[in-house]
Backbone of each chain as ProteinMPNN parsed JSONL, in Angstrom:
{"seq_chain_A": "XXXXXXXXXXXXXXXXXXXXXXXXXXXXXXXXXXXXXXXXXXXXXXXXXXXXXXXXXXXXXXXXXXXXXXXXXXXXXXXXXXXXXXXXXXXXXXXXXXXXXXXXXXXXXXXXXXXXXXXXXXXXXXXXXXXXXXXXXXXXXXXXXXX", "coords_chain_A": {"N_chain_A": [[72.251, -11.586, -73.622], [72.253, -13.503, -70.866], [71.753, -12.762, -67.376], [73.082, -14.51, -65.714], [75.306, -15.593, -66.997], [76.088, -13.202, -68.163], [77.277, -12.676, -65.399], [79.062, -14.374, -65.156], [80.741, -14.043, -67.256], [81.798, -11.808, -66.508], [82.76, -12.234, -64.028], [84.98, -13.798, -65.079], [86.083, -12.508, -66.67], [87.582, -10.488, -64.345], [88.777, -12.412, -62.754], [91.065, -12.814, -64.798], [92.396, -10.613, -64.988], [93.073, -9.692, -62.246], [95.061, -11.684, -61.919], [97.078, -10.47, -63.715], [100.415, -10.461, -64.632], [103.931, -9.838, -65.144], [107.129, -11.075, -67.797], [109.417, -12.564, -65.714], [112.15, -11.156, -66.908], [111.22, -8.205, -67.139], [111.383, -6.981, -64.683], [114.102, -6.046, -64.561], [114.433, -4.722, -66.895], [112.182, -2.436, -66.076], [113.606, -1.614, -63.44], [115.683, -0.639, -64.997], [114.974, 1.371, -66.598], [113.777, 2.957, -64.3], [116.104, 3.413, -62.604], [117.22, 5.354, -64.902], [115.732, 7.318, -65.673], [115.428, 8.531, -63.204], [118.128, 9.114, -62.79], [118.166, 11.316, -64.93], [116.2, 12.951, -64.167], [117.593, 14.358, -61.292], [119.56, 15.108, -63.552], [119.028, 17.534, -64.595], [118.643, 19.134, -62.663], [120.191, 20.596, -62.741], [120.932, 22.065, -65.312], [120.205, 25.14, -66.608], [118.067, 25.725, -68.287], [115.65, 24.211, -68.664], [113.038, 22.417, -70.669], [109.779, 22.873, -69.9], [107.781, 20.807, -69.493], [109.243, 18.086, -69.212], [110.117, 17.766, -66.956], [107.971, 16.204, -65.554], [107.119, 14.571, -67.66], [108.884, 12.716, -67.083], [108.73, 12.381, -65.073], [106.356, 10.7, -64.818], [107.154, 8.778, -66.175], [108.946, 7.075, -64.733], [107.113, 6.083, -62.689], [106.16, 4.692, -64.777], [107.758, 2.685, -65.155], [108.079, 1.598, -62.174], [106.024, 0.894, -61.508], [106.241, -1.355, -63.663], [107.871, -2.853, -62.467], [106.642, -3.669, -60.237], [105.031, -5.68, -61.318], [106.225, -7.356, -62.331], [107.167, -10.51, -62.508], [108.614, -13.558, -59.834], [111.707, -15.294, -60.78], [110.925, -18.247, -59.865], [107.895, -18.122, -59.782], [105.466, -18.958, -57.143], [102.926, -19.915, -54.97], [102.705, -19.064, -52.627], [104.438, -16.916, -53.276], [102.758, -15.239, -54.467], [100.873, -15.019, -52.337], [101.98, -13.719, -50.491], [102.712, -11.408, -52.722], [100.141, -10.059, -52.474], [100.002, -9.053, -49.649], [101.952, -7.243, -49.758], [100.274, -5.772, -51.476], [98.23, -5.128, -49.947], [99.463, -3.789, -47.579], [100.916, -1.51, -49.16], [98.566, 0.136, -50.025], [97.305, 0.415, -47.596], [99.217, 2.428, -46.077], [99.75, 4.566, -47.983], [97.191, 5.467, -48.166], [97.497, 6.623, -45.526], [99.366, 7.757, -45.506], [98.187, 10.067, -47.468], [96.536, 11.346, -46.326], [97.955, 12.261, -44.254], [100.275, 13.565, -45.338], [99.969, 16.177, -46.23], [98.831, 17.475, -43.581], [101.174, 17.42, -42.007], [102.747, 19.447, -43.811], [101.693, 21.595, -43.736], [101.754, 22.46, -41.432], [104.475, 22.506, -41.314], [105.099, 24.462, -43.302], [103.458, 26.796, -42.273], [104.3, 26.846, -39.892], [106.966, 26.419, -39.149], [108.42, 27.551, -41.286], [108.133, 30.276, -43.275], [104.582, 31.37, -44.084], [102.941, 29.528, -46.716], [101.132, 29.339, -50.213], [101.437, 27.006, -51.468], [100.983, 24.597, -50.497], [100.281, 21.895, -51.087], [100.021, 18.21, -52.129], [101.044, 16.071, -54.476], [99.917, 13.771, -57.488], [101.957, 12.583, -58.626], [103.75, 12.058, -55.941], [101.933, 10.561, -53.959], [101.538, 8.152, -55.68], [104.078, 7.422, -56.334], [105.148, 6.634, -53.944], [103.097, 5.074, -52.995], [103.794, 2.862, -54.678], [106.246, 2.299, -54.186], [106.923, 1.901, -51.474], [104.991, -1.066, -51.606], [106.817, -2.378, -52.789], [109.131, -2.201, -51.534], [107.905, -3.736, -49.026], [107.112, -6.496, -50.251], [109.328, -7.376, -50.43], [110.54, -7.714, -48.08], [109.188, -9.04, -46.961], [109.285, -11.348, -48.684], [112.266, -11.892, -48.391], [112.018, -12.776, -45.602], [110.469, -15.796, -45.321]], "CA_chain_A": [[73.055, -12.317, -72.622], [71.373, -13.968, -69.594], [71.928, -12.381, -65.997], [73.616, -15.864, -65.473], [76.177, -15.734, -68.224], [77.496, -12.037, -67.709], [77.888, -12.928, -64.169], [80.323, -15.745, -65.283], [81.699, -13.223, -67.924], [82.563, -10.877, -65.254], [83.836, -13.598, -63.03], [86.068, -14.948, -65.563], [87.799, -11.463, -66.748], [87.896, -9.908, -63.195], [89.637, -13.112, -62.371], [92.155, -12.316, -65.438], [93.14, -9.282, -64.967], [93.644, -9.614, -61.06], [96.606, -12.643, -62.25], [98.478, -10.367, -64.942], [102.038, -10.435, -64.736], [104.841, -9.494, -66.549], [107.62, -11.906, -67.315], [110.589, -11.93, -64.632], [112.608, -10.411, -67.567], [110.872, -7.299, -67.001], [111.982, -6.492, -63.626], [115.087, -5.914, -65.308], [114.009, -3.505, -67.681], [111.643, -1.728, -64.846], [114.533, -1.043, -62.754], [116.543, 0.238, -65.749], [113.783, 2.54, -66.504], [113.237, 3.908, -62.958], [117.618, 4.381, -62.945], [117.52, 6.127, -65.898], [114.59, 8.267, -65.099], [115.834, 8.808, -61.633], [119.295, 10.197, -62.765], [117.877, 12.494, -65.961], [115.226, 13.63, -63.1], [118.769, 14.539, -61.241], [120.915, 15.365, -63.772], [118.055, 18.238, -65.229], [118.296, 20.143, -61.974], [121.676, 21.65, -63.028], [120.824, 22.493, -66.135], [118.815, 26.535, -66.283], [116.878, 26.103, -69.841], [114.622, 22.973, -68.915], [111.82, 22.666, -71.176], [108.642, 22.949, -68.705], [107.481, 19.413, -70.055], [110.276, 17.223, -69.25], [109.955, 16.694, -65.618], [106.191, 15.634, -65.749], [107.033, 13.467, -69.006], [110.265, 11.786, -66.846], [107.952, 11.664, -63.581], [105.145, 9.475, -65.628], [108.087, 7.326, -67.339], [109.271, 6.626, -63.877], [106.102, 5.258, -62.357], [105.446, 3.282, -65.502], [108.896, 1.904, -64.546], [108.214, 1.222, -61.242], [104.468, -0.247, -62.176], [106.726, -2.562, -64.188], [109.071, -3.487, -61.577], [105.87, -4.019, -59.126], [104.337, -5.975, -61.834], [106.999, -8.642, -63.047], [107.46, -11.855, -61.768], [109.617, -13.685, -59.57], [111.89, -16.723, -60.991], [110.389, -19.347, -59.722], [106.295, -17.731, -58.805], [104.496, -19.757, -56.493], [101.718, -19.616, -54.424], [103.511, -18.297, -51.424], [105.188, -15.321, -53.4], [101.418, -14.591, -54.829], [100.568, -14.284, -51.24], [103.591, -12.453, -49.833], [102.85, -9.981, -52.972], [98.869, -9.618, -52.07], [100.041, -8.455, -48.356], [102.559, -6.0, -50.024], [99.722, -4.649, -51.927], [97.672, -4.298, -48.7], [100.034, -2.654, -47.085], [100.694, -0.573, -49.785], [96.948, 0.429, -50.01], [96.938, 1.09, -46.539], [100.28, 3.231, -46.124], [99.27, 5.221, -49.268], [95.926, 6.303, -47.922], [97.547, 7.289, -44.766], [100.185, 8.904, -46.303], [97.729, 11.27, -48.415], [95.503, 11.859, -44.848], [98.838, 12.781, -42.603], [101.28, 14.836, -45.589], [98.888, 17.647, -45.945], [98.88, 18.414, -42.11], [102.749, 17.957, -41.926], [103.099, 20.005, -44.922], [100.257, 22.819, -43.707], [102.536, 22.698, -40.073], [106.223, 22.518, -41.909], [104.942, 25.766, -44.313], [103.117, 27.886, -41.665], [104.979, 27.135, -38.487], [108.151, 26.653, -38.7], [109.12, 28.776, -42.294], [106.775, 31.455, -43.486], [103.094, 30.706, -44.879], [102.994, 29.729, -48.482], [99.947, 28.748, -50.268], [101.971, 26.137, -52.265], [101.147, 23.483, -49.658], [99.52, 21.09, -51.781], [101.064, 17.386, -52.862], [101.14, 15.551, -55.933], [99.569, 12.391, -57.636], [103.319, 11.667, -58.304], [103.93, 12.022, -54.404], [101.183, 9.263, -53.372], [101.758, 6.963, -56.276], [105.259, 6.642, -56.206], [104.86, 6.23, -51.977], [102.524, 3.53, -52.883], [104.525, 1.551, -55.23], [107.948, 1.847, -53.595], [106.224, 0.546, -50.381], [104.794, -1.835, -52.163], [108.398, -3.101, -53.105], [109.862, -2.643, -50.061], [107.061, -4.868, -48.31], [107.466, -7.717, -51.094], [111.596, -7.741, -50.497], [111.142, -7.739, -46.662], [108.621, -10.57, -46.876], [110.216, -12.449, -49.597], [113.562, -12.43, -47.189], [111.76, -13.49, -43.877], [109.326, -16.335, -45.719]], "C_chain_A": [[72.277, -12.407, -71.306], [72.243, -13.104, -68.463], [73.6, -13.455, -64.96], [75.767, -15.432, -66.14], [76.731, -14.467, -68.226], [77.691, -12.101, -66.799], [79.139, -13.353, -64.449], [81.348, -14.667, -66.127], [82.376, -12.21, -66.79], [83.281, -11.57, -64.718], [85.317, -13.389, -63.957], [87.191, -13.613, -66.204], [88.269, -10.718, -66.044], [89.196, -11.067, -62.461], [91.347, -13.325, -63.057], [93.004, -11.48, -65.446], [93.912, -8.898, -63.378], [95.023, -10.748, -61.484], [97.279, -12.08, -63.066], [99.702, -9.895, -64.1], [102.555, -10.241, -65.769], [106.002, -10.482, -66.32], [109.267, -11.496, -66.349], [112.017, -10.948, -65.006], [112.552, -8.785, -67.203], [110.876, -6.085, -66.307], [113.39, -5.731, -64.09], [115.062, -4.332, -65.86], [113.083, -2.471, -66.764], [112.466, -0.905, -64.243], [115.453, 0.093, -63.451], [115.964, 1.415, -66.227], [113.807, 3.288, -65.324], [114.866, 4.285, -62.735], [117.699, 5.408, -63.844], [117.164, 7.639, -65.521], [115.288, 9.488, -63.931], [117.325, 9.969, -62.303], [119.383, 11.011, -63.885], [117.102, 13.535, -64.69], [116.578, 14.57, -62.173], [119.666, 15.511, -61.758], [120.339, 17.3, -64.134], [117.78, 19.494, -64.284], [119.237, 21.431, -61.838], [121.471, 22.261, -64.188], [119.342, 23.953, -66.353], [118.479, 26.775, -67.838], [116.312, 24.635, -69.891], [113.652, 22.926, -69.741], [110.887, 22.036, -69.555], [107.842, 21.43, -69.151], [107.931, 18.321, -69.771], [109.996, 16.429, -67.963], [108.862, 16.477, -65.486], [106.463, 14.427, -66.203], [108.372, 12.496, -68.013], [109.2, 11.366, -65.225], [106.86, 10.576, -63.852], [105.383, 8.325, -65.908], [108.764, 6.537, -65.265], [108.509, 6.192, -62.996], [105.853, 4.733, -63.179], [106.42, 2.339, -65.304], [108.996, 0.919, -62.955], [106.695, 0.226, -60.902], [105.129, -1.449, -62.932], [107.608, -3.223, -62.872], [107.854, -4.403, -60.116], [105.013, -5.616, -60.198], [105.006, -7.819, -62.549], [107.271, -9.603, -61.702], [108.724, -12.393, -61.038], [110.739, -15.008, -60.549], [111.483, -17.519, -60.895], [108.795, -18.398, -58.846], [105.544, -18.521, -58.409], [103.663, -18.962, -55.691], [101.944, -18.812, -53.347], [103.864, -16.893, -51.933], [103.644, -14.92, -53.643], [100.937, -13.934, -53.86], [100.673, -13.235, -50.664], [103.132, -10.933, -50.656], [101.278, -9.461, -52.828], [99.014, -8.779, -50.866], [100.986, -7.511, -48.551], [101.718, -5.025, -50.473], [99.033, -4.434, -50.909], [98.207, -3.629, -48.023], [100.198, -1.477, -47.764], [99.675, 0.221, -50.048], [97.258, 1.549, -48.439], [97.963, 2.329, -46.008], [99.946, 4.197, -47.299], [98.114, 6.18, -49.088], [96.422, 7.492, -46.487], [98.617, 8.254, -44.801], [99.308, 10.262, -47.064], [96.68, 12.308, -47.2], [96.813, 12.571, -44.404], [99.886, 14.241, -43.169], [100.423, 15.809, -45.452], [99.254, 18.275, -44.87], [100.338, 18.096, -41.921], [103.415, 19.022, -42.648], [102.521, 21.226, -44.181], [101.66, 23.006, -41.918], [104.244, 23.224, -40.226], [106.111, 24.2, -42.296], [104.447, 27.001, -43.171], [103.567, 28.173, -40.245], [106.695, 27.153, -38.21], [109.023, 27.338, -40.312], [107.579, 29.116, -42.483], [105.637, 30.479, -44.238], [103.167, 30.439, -46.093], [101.776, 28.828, -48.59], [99.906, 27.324, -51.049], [101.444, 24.869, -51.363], [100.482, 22.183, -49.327], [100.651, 19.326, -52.167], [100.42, 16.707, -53.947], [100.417, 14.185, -56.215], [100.931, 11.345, -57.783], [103.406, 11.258, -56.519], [103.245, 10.584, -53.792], [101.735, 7.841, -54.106], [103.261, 6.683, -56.565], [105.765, 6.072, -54.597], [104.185, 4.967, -52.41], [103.094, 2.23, -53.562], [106.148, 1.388, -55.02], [107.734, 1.223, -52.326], [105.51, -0.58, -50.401], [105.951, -3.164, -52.667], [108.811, -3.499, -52.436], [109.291, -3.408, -49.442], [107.226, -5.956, -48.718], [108.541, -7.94, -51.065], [111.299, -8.295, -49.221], [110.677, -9.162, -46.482], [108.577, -11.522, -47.324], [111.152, -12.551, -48.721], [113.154, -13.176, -46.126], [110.797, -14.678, -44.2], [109.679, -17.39, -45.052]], "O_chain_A": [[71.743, -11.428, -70.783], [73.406, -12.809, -68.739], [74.497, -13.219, -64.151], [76.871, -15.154, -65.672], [77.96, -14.464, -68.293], [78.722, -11.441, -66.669], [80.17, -12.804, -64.059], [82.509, -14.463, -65.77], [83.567, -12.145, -66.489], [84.498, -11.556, -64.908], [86.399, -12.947, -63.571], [88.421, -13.59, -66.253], [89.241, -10.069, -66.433], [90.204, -10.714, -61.849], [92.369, -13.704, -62.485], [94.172, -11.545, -65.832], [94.889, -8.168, -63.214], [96.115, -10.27, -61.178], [98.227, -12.743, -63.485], [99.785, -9.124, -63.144], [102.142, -10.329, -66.926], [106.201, -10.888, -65.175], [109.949, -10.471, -66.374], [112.725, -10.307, -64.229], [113.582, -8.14, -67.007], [110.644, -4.919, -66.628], [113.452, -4.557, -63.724], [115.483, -3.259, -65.429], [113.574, -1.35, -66.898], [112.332, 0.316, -64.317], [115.859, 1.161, -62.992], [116.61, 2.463, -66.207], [113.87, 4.503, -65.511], [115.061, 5.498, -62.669], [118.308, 6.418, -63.494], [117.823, 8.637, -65.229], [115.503, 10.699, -63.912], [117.417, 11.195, -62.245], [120.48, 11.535, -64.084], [117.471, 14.678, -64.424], [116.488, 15.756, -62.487], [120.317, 16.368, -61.159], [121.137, 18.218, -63.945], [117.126, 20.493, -64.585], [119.204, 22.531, -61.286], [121.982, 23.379, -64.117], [118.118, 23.841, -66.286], [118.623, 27.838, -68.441], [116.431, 23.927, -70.891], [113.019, 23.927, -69.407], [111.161, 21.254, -68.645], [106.819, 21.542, -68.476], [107.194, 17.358, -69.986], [109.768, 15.236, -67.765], [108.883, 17.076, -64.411], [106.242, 13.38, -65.594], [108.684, 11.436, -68.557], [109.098, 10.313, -64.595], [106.611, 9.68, -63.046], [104.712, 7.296, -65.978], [108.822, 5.328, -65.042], [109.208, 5.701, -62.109], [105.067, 3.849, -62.84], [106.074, 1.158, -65.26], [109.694, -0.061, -62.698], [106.507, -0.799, -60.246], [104.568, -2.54, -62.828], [107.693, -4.447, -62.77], [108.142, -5.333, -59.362], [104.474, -6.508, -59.542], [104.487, -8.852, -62.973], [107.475, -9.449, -60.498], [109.818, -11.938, -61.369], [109.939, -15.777, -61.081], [111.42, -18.088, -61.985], [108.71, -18.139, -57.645], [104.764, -18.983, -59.241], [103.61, -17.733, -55.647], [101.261, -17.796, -53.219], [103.674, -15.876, -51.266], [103.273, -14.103, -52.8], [100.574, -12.76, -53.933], [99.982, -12.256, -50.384], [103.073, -9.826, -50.121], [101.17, -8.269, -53.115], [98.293, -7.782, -50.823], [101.088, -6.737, -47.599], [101.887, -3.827, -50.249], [99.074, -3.226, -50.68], [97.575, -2.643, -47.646], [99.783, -0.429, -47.269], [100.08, 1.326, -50.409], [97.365, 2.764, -48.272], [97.365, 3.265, -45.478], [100.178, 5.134, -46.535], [97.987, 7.293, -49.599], [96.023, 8.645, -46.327], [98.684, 9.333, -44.213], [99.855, 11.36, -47.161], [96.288, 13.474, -47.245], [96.585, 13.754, -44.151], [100.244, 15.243, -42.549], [100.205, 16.247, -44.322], [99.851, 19.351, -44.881], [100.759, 19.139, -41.42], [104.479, 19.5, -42.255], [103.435, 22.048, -44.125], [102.271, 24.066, -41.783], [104.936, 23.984, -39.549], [106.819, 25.056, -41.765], [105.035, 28.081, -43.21], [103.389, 29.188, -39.573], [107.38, 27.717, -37.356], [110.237, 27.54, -40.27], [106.491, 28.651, -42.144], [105.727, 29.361, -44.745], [103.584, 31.404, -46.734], [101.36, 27.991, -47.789], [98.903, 26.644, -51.266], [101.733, 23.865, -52.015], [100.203, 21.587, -48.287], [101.855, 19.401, -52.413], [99.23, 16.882, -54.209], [100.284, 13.432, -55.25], [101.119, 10.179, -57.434], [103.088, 10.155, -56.074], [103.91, 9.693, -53.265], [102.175, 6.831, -53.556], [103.544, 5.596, -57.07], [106.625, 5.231, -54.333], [104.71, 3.877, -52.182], [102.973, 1.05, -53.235], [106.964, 0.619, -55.528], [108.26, 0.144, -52.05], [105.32, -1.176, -49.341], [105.845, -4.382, -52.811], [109.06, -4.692, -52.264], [110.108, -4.206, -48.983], [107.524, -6.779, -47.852], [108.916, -8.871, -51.778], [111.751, -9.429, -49.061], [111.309, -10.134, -46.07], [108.066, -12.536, -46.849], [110.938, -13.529, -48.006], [113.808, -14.134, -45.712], [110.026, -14.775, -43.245], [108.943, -18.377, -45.024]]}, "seq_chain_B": "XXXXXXXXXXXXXXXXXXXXXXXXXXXXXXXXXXXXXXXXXXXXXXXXXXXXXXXXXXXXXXXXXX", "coords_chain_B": {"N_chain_B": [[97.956, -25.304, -37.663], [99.841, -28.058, -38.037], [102.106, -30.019, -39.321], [103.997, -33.229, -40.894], [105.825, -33.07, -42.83], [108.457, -33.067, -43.248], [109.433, -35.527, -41.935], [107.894, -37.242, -44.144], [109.733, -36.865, -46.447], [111.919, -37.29, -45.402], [111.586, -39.983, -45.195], [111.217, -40.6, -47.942], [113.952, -40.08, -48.527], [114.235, -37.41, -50.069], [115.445, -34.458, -50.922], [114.953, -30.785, -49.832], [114.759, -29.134, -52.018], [114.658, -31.127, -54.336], [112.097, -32.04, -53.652], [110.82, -29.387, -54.185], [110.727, -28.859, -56.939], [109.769, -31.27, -57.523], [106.836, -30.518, -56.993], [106.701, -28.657, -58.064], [107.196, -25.398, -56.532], [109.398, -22.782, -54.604], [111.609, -23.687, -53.379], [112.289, -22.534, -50.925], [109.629, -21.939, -50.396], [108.899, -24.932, -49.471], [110.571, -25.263, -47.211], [109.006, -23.434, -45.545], [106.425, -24.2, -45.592], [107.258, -26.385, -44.041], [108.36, -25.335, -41.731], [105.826, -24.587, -40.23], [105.249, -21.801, -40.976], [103.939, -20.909, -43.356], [100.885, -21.694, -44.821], [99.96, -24.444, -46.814], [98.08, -23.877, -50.036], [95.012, -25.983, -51.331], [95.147, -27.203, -53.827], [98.201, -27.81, -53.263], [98.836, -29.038, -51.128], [97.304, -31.653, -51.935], [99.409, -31.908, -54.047], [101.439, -32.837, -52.544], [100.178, -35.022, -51.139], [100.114, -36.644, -53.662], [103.229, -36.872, -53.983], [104.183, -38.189, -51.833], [102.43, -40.228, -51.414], [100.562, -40.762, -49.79], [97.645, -39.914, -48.094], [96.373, -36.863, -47.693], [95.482, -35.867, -45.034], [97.149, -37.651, -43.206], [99.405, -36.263, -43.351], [98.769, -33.733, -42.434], [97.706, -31.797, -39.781], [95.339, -30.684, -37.773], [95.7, -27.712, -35.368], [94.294, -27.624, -31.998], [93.79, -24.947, -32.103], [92.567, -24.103, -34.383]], "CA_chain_B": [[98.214, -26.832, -38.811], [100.886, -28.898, -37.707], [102.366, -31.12, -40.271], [105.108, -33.759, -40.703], [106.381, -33.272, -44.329], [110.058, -33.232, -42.883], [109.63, -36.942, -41.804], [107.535, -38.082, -45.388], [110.55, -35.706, -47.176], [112.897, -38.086, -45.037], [111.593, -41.342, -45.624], [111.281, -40.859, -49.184], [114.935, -39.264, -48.744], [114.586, -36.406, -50.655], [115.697, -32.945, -50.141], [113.699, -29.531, -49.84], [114.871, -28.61, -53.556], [113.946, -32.211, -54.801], [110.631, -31.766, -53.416], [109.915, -28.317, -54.368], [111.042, -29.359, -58.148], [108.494, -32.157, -58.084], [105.097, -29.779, -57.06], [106.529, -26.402, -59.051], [107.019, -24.111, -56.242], [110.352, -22.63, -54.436], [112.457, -24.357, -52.003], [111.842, -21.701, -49.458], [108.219, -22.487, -50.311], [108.81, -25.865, -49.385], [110.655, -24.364, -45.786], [108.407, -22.612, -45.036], [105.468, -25.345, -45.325], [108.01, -27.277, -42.769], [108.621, -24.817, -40.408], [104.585, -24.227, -40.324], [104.742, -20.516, -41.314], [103.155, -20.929, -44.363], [99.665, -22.926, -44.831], [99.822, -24.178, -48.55], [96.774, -24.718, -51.246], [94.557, -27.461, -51.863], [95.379, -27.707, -54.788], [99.586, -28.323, -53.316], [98.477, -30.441, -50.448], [97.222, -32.67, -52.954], [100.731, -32.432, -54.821], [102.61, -33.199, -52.062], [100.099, -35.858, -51.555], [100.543, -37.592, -54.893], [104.549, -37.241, -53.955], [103.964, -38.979, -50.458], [101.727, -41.543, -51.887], [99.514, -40.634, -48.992], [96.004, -38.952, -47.952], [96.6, -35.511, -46.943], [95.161, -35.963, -43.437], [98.879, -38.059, -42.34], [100.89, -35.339, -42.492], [98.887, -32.158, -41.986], [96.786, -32.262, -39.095], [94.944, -29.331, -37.441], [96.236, -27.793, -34.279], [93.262, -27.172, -31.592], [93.276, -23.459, -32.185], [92.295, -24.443, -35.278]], "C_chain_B": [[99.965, -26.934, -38.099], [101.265, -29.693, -39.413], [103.831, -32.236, -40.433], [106.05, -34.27, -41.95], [107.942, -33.359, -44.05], [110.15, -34.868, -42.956], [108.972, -37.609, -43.294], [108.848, -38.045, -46.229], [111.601, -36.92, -46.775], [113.041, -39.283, -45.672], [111.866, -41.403, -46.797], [113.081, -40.231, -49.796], [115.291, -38.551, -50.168], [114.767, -35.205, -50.121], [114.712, -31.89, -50.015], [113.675, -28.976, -51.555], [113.743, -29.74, -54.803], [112.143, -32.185, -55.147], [110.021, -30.642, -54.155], [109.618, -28.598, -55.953], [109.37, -30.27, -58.332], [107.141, -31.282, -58.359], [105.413, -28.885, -57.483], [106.194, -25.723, -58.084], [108.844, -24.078, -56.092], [110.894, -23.499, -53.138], [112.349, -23.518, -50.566], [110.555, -22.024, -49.015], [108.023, -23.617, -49.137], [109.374, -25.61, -47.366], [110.002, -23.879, -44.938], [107.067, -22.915, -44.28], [105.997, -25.945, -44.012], [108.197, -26.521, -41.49], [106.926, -23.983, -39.939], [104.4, -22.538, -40.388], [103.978, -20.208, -42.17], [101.992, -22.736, -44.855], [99.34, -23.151, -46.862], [98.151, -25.017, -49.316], [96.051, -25.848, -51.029], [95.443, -27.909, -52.556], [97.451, -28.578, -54.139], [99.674, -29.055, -52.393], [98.163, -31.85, -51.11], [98.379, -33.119, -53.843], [101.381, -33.49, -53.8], [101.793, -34.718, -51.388], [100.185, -37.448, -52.39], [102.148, -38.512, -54.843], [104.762, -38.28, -53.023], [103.508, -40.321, -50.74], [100.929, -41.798, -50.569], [98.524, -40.003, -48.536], [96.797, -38.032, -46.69], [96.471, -35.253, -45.519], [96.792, -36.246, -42.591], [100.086, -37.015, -42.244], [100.67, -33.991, -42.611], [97.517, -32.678, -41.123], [96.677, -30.71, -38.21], [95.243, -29.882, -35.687], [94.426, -27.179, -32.781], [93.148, -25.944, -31.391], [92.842, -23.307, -33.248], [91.116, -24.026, -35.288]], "O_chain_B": [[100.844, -26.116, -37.826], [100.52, -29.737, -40.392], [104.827, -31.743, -39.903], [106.713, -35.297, -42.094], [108.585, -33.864, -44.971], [110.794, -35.445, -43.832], [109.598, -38.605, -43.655], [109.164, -39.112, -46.757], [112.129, -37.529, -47.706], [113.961, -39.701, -46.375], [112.76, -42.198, -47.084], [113.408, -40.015, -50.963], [116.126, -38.838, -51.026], [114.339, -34.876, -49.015], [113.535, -32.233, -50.117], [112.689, -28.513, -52.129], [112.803, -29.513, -55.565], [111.383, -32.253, -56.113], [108.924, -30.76, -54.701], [108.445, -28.592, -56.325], [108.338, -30.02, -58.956], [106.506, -31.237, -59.413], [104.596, -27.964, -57.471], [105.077, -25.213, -58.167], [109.604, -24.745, -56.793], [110.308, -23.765, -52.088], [112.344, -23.954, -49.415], [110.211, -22.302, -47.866], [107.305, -23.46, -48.15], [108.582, -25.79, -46.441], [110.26, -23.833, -43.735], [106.603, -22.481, -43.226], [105.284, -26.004, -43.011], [108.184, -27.04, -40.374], [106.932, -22.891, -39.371], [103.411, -22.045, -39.845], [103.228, -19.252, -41.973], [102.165, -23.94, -45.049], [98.825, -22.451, -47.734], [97.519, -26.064, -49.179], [96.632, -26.767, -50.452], [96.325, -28.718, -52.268], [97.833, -29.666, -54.569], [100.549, -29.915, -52.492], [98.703, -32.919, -50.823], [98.483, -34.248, -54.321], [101.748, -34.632, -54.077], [102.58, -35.616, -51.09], [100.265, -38.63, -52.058], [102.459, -39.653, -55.184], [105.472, -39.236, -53.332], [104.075, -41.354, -50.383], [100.648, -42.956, -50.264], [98.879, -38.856, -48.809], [97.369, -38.21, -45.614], [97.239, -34.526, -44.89], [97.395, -35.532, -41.79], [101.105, -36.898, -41.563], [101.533, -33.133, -42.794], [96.649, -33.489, -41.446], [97.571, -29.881, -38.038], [95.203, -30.929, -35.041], [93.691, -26.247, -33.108], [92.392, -25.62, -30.476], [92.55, -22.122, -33.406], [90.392, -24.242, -36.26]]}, "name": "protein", "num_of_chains": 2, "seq": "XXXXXXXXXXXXXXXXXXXXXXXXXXXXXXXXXXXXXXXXXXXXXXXXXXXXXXXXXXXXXXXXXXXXXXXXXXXXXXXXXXXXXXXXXXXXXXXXXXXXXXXXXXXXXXXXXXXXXXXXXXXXXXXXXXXXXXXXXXXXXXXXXXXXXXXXXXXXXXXXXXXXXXXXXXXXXXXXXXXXXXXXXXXXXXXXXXXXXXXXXXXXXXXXXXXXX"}
């Protein structure tokens, strides 16, 4: 393969994969996923014989839920919403990073200054990535409403 | 960008739905074009073009901050 010709190949499935969508159906099912999730995640905190597995396996299912819900289409998708949801994901990007820079030192200040020291005072890949794709949401609602 | 798709939209008295219908986007879309918040495509300048039955220049015209 010429220099030429995997260029273009690159091109042409970098350009694919940045347009997938899911269809507006999906949203649907997304949401009902991240409810579900949400109130087993919930219901699981009353109950004292959890298996140690569960909330991991329900925290995973509820970002693939909310990856669907970020991921499906609107009714009618035009060029405008494409936009609208490019500047949700920049924000999201950028809120996300500064979210993972700022909890730490709120967390490290919360734990050693105002209740005792603990060495627990670490956060999560859940923590960021469900911050990044619920602000991600919320940015694409606010700026879908005000368009 | 300025533009005067309200008055083509008029003459040809159609609505904002009408319109959006014809080039496949949303009616807000189409709003949004009109109230110059949103700067749309080639490619839908050229729709709304085709709909107009006139060269893109007549009814989007750059503003000198342009």
């Amino acid at each position: 393969m010429s220099n030429k010709s995997f260029m273009e190949c690159e091109r042409t499935k970098l350009e694919r994969w940045s347009q997938f969508q899911l269809a507006n159906n999906w949203k649907t099912i997304g949401a009902t996923i991240c409810l579900l999730t949400l109130l087993t995640l919930i219901g699981i905190k009353f109950i004292d014989t959890e298996p140690s597995w569960l909330r991991d396996v329900l925290k995973r299912v509820l970002l693939v839920g909310l990856l669907i819900v970020v991921l499906s289409k609107e009714k009618v998708e035009d060029e405008m919403l494409q936009s609208l949801r490019a500047k949700a994901f920049t924000l999201a990007f950028i809120f996300g990073v500064l979210y993972s820079l700022v909890q730490p030192l709120a967390d490290y200040v919360v734990h050693n200054y105002i209740y005792e020291a603990s060495k627990e005072n670490t956060f999560s890949y859940f923590q960021v990535l469900s911050f990044m794709l619920l602000v991600q949401i919320m940015f694409f609602e606010v700026l879908k409403r005000n368009r | 960008m300025e533009n005067t798709i309200k008055v083509e939209r008029a003459i040809l008295n159609i609505t904002q739905d009408d319109l959006a219908k014809r080039i496949g986007v949303s009616r807000q879309t189409i709003n949004s074009i009109e109230a110059n918040r949103y700067v749309p495509s080639t490619v839908l300048a050229l729709k709304l073009s085709q709909v107009f039955n006139k060269p893109v220049n007549d009814f989007f015209k750059l503003n000198p901050d342009d």
